[in-house]
C-alpha positions as MATLAB code, in Angstrom:
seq = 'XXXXXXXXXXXXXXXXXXXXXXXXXXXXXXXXXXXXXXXXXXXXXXXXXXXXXXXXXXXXXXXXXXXXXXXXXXXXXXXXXXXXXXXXXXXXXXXXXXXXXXXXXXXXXXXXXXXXX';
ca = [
     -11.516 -101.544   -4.992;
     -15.106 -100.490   -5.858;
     -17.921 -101.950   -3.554;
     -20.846 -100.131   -5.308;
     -23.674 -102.822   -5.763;
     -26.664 -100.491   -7.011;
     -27.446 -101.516  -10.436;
     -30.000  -99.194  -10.766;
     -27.423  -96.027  -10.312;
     -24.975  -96.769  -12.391;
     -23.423  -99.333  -10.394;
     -19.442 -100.343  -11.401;
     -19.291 -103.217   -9.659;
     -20.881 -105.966   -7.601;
     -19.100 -107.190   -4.597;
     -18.347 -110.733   -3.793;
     -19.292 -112.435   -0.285;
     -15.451 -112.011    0.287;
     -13.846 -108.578   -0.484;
     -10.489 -109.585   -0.070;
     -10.219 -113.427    0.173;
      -7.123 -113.545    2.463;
      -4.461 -111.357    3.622;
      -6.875 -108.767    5.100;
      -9.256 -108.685    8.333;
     -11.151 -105.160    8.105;
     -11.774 -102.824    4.600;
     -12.700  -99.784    4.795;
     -14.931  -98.341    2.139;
     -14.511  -94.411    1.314;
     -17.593  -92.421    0.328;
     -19.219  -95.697   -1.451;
     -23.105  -94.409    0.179;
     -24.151  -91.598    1.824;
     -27.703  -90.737    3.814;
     -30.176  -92.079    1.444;
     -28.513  -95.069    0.371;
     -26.733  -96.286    3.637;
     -29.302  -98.602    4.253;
     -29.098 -100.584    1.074;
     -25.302 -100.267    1.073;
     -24.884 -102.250    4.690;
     -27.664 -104.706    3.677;
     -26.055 -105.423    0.361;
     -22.444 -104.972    0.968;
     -21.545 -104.804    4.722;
     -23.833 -107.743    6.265;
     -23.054 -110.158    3.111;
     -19.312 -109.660    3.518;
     -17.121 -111.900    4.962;
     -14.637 -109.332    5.555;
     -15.443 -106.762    8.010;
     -16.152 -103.384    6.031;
     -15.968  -99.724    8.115;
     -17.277  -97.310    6.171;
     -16.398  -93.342    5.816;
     -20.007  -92.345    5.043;
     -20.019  -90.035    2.004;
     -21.428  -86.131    2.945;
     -23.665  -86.088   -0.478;
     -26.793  -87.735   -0.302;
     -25.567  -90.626   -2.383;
     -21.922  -91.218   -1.998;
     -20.195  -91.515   -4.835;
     -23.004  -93.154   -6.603;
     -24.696  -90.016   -7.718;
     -24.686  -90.526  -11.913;
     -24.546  -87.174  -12.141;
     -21.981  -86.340   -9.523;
     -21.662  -84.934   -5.847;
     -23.431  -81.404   -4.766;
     -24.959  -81.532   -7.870;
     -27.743  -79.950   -5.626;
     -27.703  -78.545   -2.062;
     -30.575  -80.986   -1.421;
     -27.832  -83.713   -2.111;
     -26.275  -82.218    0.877;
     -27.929  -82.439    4.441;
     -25.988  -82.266    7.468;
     -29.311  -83.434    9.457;
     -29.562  -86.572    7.093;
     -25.744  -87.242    7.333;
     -25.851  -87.466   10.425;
     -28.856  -89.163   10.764;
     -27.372  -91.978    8.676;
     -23.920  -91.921   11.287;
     -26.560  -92.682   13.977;
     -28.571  -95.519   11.918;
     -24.790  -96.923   10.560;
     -23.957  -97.745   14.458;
     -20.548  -99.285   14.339;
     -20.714  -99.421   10.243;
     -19.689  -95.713   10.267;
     -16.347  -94.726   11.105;
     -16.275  -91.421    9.673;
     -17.268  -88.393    6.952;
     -15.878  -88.471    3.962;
     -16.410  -85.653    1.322;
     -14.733  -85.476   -2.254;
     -14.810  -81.956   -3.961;
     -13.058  -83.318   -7.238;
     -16.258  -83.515   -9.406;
     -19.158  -80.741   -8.262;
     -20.977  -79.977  -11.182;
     -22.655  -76.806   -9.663;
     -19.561  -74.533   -9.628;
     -21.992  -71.797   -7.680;
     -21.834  -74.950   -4.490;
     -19.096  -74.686   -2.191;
     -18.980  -78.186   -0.210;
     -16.228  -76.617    2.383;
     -19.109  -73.433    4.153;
     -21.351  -75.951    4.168;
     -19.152  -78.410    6.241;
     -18.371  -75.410    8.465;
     -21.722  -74.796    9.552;
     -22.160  -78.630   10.378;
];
């Protein structure tokens, strides 16, 4: 399930007030924001939920919002703003994800950078 509510990136879908109407206490959402759109995604998705959502902030920037995919840039990937964001998500946060399937700047390698975080 997609939980991406930014129209204005290319968004796939727009959550209800109720992720998961029964059956379920606690989602968690994979790499759906990252540091510069964390903000937006709790206000929009996480405090409107009925369902409590956890979220595995995305390393990149913009999670997997990006239209023109992850580390498209090394500016889309800041360990100071990632972890930045972990401190402003509070309880939100419950981890880093990263996805490496789709890097359109072959020369990027997402795994050094991690190291040095």
């Amino acid at each position: 399930m997609l939980t991406r509510p930014w129209r204005d990136q290319g968004s796939v879908s727009t959550p209800t007030p109720a992720l998961w109407p029964r059956g379920s206490t606690t989602v968690l959402s994979q790499s759906d924001a990252g540091a510069r759109n964390l903000d937006v995604y709790i206000q929009d998705t996480i405090d409107v939920s009925t369902t409590r959502v956890k979220l595995a902030i995305n390393f990149c920037a913009y999670g997997e919002t990006d239209p023109v995919g992850r580390f498209s840039s090394l500016d889309y990937a800041s360990i100071s703003e990632c972890l930045a964001a972990i401190e402003r998500g509070g309880s939100h946060v419950c981890g880093i994800s990263l996805n490496i399937a789709l890097i359109p700047n072959r020369g990027l390698i997402p795994s050094k950078l991690c190291g040095e975080a």
